[in-house]
LUMTIPA-209029 format. One record per residue (C-alpha): residue number from 1; x, y, z. Coordinates in nm, 3 decimals. Example, Ala and Ser with C-alpha at 12.3 -4.5 7.8 and 13.67 -1.06 7.14 Angstrom:
+-----+---------+---------+---------+
: seq :      xx :      yy :      zz :
+-----+---------+---------+---------+
:   1 :   1.230 :  -0.450 :   0.780 :
:   2 :   1.367 :  -0.106 :   0.714 :
+-----+---------+---------+---------+
***
This chain:
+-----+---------+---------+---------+
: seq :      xx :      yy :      zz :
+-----+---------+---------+---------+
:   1 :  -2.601 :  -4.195 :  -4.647 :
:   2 :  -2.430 :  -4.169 :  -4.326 :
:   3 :  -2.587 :  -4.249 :  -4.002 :
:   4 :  -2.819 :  -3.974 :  -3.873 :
:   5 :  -2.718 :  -3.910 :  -3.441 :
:   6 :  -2.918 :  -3.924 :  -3.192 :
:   7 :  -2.978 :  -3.597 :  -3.075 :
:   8 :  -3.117 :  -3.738 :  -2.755 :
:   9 :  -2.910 :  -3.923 :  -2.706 :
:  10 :  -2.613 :  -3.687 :  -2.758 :
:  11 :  -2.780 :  -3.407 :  -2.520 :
:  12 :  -2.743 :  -3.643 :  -2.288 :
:  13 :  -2.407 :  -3.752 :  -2.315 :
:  14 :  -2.323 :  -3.367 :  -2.335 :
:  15 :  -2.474 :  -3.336 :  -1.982 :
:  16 :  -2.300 :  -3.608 :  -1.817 :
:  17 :  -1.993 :  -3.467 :  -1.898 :
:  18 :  -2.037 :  -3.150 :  -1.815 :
:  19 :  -2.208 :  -3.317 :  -1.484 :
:  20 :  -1.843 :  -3.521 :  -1.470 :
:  21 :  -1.625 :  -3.193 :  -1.561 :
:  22 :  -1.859 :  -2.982 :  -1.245 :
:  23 :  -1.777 :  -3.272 :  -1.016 :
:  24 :  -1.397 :  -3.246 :  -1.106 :
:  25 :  -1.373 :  -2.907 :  -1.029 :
:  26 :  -1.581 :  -2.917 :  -0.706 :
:  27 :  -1.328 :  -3.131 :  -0.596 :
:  28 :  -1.016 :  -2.997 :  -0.757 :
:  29 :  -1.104 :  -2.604 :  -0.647 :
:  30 :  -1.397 :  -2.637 :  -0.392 :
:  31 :  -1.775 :  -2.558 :  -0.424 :
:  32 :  -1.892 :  -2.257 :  -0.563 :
:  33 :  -2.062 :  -2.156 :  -0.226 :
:  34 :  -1.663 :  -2.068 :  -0.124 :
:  35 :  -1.701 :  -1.821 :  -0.332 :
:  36 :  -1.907 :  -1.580 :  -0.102 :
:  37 :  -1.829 :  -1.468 :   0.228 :
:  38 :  -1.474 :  -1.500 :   0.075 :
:  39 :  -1.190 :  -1.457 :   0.396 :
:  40 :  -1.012 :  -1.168 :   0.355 :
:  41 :  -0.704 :  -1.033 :   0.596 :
:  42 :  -0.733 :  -0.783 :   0.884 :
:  43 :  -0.633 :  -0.498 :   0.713 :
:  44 :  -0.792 :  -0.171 :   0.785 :
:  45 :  -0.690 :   0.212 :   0.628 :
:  46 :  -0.634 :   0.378 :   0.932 :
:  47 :  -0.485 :   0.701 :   0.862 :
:  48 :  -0.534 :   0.931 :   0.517 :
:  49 :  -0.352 :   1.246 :   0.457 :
:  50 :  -0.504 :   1.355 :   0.164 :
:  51 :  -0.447 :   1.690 :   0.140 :
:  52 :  -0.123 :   1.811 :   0.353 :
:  53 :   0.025 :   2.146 :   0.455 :
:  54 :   0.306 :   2.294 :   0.322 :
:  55 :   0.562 :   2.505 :   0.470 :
:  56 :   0.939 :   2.675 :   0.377 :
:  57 :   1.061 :   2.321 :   0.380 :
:  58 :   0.820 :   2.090 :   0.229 :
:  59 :   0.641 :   2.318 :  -0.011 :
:  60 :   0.458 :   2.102 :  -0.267 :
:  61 :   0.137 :   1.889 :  -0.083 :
:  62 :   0.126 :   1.607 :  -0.334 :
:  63 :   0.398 :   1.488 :  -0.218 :
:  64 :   0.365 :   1.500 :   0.113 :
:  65 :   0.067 :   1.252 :   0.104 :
:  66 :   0.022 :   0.920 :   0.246 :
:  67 :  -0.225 :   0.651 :   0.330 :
:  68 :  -0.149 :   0.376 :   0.683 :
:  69 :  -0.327 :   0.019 :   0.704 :
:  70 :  -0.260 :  -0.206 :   1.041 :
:  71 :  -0.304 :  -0.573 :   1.013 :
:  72 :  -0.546 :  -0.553 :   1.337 :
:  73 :  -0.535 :  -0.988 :   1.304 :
:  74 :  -0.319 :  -1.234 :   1.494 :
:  75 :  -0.097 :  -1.368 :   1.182 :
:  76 :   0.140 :  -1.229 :   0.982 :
:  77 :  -0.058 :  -1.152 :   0.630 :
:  78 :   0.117 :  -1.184 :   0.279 :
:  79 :   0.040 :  -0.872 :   0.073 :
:  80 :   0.123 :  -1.021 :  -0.227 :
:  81 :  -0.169 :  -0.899 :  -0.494 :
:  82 :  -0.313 :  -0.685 :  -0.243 :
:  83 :  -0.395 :  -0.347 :  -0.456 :
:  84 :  -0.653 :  -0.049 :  -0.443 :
:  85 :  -0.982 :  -0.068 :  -0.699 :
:  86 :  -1.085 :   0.236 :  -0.903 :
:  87 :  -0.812 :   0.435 :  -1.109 :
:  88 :  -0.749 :   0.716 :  -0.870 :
:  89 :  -0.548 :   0.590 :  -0.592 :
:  90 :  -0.287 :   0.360 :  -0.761 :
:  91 :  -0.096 :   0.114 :  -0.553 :
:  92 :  -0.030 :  -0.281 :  -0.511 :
:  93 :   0.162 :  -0.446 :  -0.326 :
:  94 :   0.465 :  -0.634 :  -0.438 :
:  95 :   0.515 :  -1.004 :  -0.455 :
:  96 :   0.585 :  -1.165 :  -0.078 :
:  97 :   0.571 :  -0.894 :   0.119 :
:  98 :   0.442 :  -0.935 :   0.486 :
:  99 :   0.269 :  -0.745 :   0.722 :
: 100 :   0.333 :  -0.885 :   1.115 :
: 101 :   0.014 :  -0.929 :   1.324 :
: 102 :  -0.083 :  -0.575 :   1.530 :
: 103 :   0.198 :  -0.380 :   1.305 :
: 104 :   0.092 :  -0.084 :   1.054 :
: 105 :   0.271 :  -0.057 :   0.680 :
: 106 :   0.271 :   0.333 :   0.536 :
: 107 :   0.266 :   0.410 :   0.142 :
: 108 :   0.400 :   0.763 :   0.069 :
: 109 :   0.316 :   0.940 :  -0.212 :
: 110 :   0.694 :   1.048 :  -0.223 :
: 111 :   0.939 :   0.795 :   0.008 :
: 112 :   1.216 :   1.042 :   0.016 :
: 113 :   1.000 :   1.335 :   0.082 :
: 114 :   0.798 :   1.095 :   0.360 :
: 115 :   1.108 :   1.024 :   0.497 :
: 116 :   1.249 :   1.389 :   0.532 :
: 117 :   0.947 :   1.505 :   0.684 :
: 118 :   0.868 :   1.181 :   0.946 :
: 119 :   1.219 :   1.076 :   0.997 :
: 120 :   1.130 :   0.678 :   0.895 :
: 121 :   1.068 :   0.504 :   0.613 :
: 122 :   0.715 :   0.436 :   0.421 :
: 123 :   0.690 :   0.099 :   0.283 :
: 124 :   0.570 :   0.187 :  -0.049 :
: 125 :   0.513 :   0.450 :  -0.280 :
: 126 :   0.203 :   0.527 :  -0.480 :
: 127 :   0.163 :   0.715 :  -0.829 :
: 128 :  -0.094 :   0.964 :  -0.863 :
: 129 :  -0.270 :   1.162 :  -0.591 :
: 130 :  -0.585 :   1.169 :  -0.357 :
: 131 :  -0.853 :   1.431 :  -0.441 :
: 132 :  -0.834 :   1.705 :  -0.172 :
: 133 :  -1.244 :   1.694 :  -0.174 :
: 134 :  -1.384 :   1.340 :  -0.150 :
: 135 :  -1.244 :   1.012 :  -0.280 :
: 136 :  -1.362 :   0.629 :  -0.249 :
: 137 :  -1.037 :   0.416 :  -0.142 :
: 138 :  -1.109 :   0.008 :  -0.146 :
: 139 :  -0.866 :  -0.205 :  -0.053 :
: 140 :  -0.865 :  -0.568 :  -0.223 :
: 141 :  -0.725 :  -0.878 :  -0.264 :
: 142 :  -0.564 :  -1.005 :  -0.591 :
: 143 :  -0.923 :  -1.173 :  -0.687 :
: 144 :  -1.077 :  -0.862 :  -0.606 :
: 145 :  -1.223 :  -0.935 :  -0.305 :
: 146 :  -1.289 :  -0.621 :  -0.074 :
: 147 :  -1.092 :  -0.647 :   0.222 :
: 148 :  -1.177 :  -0.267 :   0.330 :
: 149 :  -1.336 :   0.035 :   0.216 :
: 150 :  -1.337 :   0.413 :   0.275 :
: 151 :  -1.489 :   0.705 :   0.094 :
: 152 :  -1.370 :   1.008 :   0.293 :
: 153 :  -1.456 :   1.366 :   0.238 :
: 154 :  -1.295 :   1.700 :   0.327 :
: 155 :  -1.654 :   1.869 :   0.493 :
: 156 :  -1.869 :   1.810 :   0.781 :
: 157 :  -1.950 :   1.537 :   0.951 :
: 158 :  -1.604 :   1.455 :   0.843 :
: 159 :  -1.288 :   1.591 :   1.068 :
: 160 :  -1.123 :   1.909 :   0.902 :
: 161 :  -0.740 :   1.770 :   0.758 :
: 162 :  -0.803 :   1.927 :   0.487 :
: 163 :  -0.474 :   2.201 :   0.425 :
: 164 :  -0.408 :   2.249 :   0.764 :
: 165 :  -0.169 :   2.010 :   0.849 :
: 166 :  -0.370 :   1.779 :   1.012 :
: 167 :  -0.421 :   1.380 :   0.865 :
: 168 :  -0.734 :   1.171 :   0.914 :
: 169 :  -0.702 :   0.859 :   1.204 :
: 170 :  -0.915 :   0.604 :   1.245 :
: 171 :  -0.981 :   0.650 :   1.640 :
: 172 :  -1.015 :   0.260 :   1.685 :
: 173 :  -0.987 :  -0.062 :   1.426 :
: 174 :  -1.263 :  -0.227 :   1.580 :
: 175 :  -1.528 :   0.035 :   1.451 :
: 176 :  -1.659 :   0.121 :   1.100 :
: 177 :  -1.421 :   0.353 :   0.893 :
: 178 :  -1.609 :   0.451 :   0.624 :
: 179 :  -1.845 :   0.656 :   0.890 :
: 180 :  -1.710 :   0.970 :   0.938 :
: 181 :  -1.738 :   0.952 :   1.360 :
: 182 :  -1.492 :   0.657 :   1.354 :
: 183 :  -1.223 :   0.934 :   1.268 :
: 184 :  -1.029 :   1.232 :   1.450 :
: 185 :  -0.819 :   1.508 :   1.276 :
: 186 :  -0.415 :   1.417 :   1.405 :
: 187 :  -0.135 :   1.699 :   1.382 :
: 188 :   0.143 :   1.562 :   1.167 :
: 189 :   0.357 :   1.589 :   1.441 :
: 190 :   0.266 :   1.318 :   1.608 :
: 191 :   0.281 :   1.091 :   1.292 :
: 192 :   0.510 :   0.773 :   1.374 :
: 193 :   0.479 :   0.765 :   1.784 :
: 194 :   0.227 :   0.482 :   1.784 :
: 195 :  -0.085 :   0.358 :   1.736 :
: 196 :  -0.347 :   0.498 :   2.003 :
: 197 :  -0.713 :   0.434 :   2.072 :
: 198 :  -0.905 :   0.763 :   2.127 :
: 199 :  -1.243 :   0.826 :   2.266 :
: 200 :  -1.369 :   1.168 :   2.204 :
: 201 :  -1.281 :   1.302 :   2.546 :
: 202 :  -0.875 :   1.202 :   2.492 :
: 203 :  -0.572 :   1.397 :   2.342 :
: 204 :  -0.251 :   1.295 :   2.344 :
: 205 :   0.068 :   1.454 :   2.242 :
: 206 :   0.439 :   1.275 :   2.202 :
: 207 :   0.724 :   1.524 :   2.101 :
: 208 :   0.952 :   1.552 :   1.902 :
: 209 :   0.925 :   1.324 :   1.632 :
: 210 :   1.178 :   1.165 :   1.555 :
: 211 :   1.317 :   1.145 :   1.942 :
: 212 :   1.668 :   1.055 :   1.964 :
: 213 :   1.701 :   1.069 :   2.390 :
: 214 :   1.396 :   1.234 :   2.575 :
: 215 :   1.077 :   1.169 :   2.452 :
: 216 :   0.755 :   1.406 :   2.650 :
: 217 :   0.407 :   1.265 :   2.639 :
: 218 :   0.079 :   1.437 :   2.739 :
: 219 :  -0.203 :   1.283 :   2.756 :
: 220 :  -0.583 :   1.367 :   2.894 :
: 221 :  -0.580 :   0.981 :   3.132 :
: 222 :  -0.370 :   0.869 :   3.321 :
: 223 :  -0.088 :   0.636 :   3.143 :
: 224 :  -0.011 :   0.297 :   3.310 :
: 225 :   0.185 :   0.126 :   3.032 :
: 226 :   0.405 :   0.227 :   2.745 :
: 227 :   0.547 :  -0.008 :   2.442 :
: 228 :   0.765 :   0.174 :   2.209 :
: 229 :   0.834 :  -0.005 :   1.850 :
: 230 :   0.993 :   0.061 :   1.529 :
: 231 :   0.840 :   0.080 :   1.220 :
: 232 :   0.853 :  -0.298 :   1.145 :
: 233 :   0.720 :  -0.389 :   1.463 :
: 234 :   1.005 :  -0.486 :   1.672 :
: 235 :   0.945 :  -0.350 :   2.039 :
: 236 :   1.221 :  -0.099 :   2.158 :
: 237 :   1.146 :  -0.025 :   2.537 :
: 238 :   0.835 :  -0.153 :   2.709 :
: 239 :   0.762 :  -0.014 :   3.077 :
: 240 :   0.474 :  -0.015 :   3.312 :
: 241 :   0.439 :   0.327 :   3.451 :
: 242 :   0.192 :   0.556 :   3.635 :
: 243 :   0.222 :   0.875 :   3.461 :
: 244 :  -0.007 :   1.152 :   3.564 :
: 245 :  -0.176 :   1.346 :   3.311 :
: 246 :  -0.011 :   1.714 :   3.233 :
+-----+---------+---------+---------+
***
């Protein structure tokens, strides 16, 4: 007969090594403490245009939708693996692509149809479309990490975009966006002139979009500075004015 183990002894030896192999990876991947309170990047959703007007021109809404998110942090952020949970809003990102510090990226649910009607480019393009009534958009990273979250809806408290060719902005990065007093309802005319922080007592207005030579802006305060940049963030004109409001 053969020799009958220890079974002891072997329990033991079975925890040491699985003692050794938990040491290994501590070392080799961190402690398992990193795993909460994960850092995510400074991305925020800061405009939704879930349900857009239509017109002689642009006549179907679907695809005339599109979603904005600013990286509102000082470093350039990779996007790479960067997608939205849930299977309703489909989109993520493609390997290597940045996103500059302070600089917003657009997805369109249509580029060429985006680009028609706002006279720039989105930086993506999304399959399926956002519910015209209420959706939950969260924003992860490629371990699924929630780097931001939104659940708008189309009736009060929330602003009315809903058909009438208004979109949903975020008035300022800095607050909560998934409360519907962090947003204002923005005609889509003034889609691609900047990004603006709003109190509820401001309005501002930039025509025409696209602007080739004369650009008019009205606003409700006085103005004492104006940066101008393109879509990937390079500045265009900067100038320190005193406009008076109109």
């Amino acid at each position: 007969m053969g020799t009958v183990p220890n079974i002891s002894s072997e329990i033991q030896n079975l925890k040491t090594w699985l003692s050794n192999r938990i040491n290994w990876m501590t070392n080799q991947l961190g402690s398992y403490s990193a795993c909460s309170n994960v850092p995510v990047p400074s991305l925020v959703i800061c405009k939704i245009n879930y349900n857009p007007a239509t017109n002689s021109t642009f006549t179907n809404s679907n695809d005339q939708e599109f979603i904005a998110i600013k990286n509102t942090g000082n470093t350039t952020v990779n996007l790479t693996g960067v997608y939205f949970l849930g299977t309703g809003f489909v989109y993520q990102f493609p390997a290597n692509q940045m996103l500059p510090a302070n600089t917003t990226t657009y997805l369109a649910s249509k580029s060429t149809v985006f680009l028609n009607r706002y006279g720039f480019a989105a930086n993506g393009e999304f399959t399926r479309n956002m519910s015209n009534k209420d959706q939950d958009m969260i924003l992860a990273d490629g371990f699924g990490n929630v780097i931001d979250h939104v659940h708008y809806y189309d009736s009060t408290p929330w602003p009315n975009a809903d058909g009438n060719g208004s979109y949903l902005q975020l008035t300022d990065t800095a607050l909560d966006n998934n409360l519907a007093s962090s947003w204002v309802a923005m005609d889509n005319n003034t889609l691609g002139t900047g990004d603006f922080d709003f109190t509820a007592d401001d309005t501002l207005q930039i025509a025409p979009n696209p602007a080739t030579d004369l650009l008019q802006v009205k606003a409700a305060k006085t103005i004492s500075q104006i940066e101008i940049s393109d879509v990937n963030g390079r500045i265009i004109r900067h100038a320190h004015a005193r406009l008076k409001c109109r």
